[in-house]
N, C-alpha and C positions, 0 to 999 in steps of 0.2 A: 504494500500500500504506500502512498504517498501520503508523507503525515507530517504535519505542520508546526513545531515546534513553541509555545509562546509565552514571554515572560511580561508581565504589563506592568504598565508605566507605573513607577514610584514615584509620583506625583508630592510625599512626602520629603523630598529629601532635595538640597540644591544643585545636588551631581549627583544622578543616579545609576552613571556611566564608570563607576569602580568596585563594586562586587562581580563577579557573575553569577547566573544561576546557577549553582554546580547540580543541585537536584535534575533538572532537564537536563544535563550534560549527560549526566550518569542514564536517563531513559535514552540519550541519542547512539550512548553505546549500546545499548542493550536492543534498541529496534534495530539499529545497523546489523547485528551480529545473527539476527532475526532475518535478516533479508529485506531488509524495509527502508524507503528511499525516504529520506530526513530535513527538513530542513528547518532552520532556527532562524526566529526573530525577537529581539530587545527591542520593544512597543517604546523606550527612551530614549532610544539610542536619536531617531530622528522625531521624535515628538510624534508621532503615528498612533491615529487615530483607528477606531475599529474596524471603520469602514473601510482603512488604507490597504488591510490583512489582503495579501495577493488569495486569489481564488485559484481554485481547481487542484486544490488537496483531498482524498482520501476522507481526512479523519484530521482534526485540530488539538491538539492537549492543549493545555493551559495550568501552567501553576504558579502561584503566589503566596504571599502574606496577607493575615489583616489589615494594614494599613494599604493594602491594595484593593481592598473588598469593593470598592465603587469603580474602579477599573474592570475589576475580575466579571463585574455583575455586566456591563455594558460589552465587554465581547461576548460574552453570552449570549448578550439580547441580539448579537449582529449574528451569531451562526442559525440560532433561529429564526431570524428573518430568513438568510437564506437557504436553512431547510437541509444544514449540513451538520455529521454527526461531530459533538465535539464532546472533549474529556477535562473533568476538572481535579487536581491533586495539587497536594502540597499543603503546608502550616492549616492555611486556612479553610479549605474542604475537609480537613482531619477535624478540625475545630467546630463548624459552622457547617455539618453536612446536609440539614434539612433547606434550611434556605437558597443551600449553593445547586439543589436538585428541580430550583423552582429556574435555572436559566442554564442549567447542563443536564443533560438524560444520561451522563455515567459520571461518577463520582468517584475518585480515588481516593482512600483514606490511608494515612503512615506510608509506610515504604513502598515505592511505586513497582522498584524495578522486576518484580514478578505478576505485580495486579496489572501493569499497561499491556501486557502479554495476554493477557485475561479480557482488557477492554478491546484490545483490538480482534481477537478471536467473536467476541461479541457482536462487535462491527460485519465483520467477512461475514458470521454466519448469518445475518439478517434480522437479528433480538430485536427487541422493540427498545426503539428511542423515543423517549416520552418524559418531559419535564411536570413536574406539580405545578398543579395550582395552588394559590394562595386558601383553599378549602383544602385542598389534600394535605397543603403542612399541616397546617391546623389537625384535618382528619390523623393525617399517621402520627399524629403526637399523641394525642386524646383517646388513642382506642379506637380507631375505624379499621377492621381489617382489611377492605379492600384498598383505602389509602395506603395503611403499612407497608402491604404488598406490593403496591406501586412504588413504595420509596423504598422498599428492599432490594428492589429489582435493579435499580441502576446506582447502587451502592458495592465496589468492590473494597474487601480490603483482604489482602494475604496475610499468613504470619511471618515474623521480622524474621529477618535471614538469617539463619546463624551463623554460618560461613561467607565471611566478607568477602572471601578470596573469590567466590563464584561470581561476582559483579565485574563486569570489563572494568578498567579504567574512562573517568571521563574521557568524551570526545573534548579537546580544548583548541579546535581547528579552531574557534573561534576568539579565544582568549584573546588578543592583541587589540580587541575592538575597545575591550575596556584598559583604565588608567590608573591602577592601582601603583604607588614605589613606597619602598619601606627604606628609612635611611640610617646607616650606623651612627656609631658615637660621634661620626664627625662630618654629620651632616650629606655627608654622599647620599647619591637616592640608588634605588635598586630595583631594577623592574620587578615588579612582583605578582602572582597569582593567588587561587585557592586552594585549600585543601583540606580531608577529611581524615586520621587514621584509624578514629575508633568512630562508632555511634553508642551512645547511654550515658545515664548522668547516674550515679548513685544517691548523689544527695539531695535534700529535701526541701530544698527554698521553695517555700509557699508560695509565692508570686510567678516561679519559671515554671512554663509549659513544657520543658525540653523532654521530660520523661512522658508526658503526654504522647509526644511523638514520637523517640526513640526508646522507651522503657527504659528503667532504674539498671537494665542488667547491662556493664559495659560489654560489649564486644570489639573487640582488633581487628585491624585487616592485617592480613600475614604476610609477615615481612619480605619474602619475595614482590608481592605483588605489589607495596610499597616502593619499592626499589626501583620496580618498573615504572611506577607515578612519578620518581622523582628523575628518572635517566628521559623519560617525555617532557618533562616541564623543565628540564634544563636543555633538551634537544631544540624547543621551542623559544629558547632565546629569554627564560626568565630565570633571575637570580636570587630571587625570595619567594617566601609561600609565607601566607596567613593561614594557619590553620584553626580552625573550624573545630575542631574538639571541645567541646565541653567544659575539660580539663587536660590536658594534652599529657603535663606531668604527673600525671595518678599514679603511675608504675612505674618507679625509677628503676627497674633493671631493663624494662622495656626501655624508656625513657632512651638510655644511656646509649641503648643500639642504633636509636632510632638519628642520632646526635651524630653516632661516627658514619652511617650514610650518609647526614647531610652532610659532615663535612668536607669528603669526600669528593662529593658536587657540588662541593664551593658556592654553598646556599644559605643566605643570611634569612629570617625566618620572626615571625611574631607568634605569637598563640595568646589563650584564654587561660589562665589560672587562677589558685585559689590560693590563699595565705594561708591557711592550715594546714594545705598538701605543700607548702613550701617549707612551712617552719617544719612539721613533721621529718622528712626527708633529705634535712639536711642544714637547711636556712640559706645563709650567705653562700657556702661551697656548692649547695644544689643549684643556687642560680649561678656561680659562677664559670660551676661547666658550664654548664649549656650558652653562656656567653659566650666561653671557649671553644664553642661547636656553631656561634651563627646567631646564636638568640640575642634578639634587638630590642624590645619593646613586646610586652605581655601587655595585657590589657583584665583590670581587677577589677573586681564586684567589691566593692566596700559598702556598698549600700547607703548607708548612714554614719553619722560622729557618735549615735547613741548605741550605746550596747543593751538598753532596753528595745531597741527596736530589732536590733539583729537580731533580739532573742525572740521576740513578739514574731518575729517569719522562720522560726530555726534556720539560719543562717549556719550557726555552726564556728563563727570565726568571731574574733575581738576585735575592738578598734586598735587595742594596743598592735593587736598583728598586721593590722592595715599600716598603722605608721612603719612599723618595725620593717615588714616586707620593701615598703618606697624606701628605706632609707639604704638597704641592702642594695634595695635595682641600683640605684643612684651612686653609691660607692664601686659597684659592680661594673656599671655602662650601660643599664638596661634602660633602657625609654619607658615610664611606667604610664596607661592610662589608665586613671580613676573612675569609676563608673558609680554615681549616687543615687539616689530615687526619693524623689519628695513625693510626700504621702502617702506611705505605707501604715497596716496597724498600729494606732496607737498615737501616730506623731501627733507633738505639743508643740507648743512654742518654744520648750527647754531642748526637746528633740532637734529641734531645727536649728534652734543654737549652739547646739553641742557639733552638727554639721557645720557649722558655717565656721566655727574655734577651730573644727580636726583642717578644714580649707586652708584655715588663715593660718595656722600654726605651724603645719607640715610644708605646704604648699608658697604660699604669697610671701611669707613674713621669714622663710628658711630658704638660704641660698642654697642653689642645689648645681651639679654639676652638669646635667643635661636639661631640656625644656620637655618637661613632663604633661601631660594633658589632663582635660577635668572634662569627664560627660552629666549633663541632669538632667536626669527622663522624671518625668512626669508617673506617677503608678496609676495604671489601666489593668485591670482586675481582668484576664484575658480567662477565655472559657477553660482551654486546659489546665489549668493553675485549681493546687488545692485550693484557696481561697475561694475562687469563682464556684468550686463545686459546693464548699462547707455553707457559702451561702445560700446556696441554690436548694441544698439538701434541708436546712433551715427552714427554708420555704414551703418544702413539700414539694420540690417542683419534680423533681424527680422521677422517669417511670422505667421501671427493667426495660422497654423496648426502644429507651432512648440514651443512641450514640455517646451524647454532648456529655453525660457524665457516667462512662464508664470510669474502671478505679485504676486506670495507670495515672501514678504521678500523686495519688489521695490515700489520706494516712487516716488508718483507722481510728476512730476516740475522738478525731477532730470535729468542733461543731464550729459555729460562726460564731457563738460568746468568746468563742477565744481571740478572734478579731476584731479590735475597734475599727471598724470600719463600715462606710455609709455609702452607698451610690445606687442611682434609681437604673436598678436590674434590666427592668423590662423596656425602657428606652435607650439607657445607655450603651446596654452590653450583649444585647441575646441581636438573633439574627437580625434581624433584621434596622437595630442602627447602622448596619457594615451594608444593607442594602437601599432600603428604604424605612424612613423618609430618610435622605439626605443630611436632612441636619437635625440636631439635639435641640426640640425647643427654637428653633429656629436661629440657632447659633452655631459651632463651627463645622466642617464636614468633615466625614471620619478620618481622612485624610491629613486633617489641621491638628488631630489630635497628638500626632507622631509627627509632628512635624521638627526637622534638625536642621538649624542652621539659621533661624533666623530668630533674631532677640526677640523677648516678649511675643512670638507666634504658637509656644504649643501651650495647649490648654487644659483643664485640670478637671476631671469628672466626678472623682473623688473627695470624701472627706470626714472627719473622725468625730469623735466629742466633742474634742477640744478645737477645730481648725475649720472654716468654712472650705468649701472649692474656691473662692475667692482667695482667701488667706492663704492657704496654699501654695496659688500659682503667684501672688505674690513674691513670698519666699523663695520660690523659685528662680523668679525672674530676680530676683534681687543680687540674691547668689552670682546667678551666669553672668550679670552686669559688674561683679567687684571681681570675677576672674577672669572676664576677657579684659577689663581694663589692668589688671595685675600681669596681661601678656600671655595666657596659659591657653592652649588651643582648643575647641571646643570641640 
């Protein structure tokens, strides 16, 4: 078949031209090796509209993120105008699969690369393609069995692979379109790409959906087949990888191997870590191999300045171990970014000021040897997230025949008194804010919500006992405005 590859426009972000989708990569291997003729497009790349989608494919996939949801919904609505079969997978159809079945007649849920095999067989054989109506969501929620049926029908999901090894490598014919460089201690930059070597998260931060979609149990790809990722991505003319791991150092004997390949091929390299898998494992000496192997710039979840809030999301780490870890990269040569979250359970006024002291004290007010970064998300209580389910389950909303809150990623004994936390469910968060209407109350678009890079534009949905949504994003914007003027990148 002739199948159409497509990733839609991140209308959130002000360059949305430096990740790639590596999920669609990984289906473009897998239909190629299938016998099936491929082609990929980035809806960003040239501002490309649904309508612009070249015609006379086969079959169309499509996958995305939430903060793509009003994108994802409007190609939809263009293959059913013209009456062609399309496929929707990824973060946000794993999440949101009842509403994402009202504008796609097949749905891919978690790991694709065995279910598109499944959609497409579906296709050839002639299955019925047939989207819900706005009664049939309703209906398959509520108990209607011929609605359920209908929305069982163009719902695939496989189980999670357990052998990594058996997935081609991405296709990355296309990597050079985007513009990602990672730069050492002295500023050099370095073409860089992505990459994957495990999928699972083991641990429990209430607010991450990650075990949602890859489950709690980590799995490896086997170090042949890594080797082979990394002898392509250096074949291709790049000299760094952002890896995409969860936790990339969870297993320092793996760790270690994985350090002298990259050395090797003289690959300088970023990842996602966690201060308690650093101090555990070693502290200063564990990061300063992997400095000695390539490692530039990790990128940490610190969350908050308060250690009642880490604890309030089991977090699992301490502030002390947030300062302790920057101050390690820093003597080290690591490039450290900071990753905060205003309004999460519980936050106060004393919360936020215990944030704004750990900024000012570690960061503004401490000369440091490299120019380190500061990220502040906004907290969006996203469907996979135990929180979104403990409130939901609160509710009663809950039904055995519904997707949205199966128990990967939700810890038993959990209810919603254990969260201070407030936002209106049924407008802000369930399907259909990411579809219709457009806007919250007549205010920002889901789009606006996630939005990076510009002052005072993301907006706050949340909010606790003690803190309006106002007051919140306040504090927010207050913050971001005394560390880009203190220089720090955003």
């Amino acid at each position: 078949m002739r199948v159409c590859l497509i990733f839609p426009q991140s209308t959130f972000l002000e360059d949305p031209m430096v990740f790639p989708p590596l999920g669609l990569w990984w289906l473009w291997s897998v239909l190629e090796q299938s016998g099936h003729d491929v082609s990929f497009i980035d809806m960003s790349e040239h501002d490309s509209k649904p309508e612009d989608v070249p015609h006379g494919f086969d079959v169309y996939m499509v996958s995305g993120t939430s903060p793509q949801g009003r994108e994802i919904r409007k190609l939809g609505r263009e293959f059913q105008r013209r009456g062609v079969p399309a496929v929707l997978g990824g973060p946000h159809a794993t999440n949101y699969p009842r509403n994402s079945r009202k504008y796609y007649p097949l749905v891919v849920r978690r790991e694709g690369e065995q279910a598109v095999l499944k959609a497409i067989s579906h296709i050839q054989s002639g299955g019925a393609l047939e989207c819900l109506s706005d009664q049939e969501v309703a209906g398959s929620t509520n108990g209607d069995g011929a609605a359920l049926g209908k929305y069982q029908r163009g719902i695939i999901e496989e189980p999670f692979i357990d052998d990594l090894g058996l997935i081609p490598i991405p296709n990355r014919s296309y990597a050079h379109h985007y513009h990602y460089f990672l730069a050492d201690e002295k500023e050099n930059s370095h073409r860089a790409t992505t990459m994957f070597t495990s999928r699972g998260c083991p641990k429990r931060c209430d607010f991450c959906d990650s075990p949602n979609l890859w489950s709690r149990a980590v799995r490896n790809t086997p170090m042949p087949r890594l080797i082979e990722e990394f002898q392509q991505i250096r074949e291709l003319g790049f000299g760094a990888i952002q890896f995409y791991d969860d936790i990339l150092p969870i297993n320092p004997r793996r760790m270690k191997e994985i350090c002298g390949h990259l050395k090797t091929f003289g690959l300088f390299w970023r990842c996602f870590c966690r201060v308690d898998i650093i101090t555990k494992h070693g502290g200063r000496d564990y990061l300063q191999f992997m400095h000695d192997h390539g490692l530039r710039e990790v990128l940490i979840g610190a969350e908050s300045g308060s250690q009642k809030i880490l604890d309030n999301v089991h977090k699992e780490t301490t502030v002390e171990q947030n300062a302790q870890v920057l101050q390690w990269c820093d003597e080290v040569g690591i490039r450290c970014k900071l990753s905060f979250i205003i309004g999460l359970p519980g936050e106060t006024r004393e919360s936020l000021e215990q944030t704004r002291l750990f900024l000012r004290k570690h960061l503004i007010e401490t000369p440091r040897r490299l120019r380190h970064k500061v990220d502040l998300c906004s907290y969006i209580p996203m469907v996979g997230t135990p929180i979104y389910k403990a409130a939901m389950r609160k509710k009663g909303a809950r039904a055995e025949t519904d997707e949205e809150f199966d128990d990967y990623g939700y810890h038993s004994g959990e209810n919603f008194a254990d969260f201070d936390l407030q936002w209106n469910v049924d407008a802000a968060l369930m399907d259909n804010f990411f579809y219709e209407p457009e806007s919250l109350d007549g205010g920002p678009r889901p789009d606006e919500l996630f939005y990076k890079g510009k002052l005072g534009a993301v907006q706050q949905i949340v909010s606790t006992s003690h803190l309006s949504r106002e007051e919140l994003k306040k504090a927010r914007d207050e913050m971001e405005a005394e560390i880009r003027a203190a220089g720090f990148a955003y």
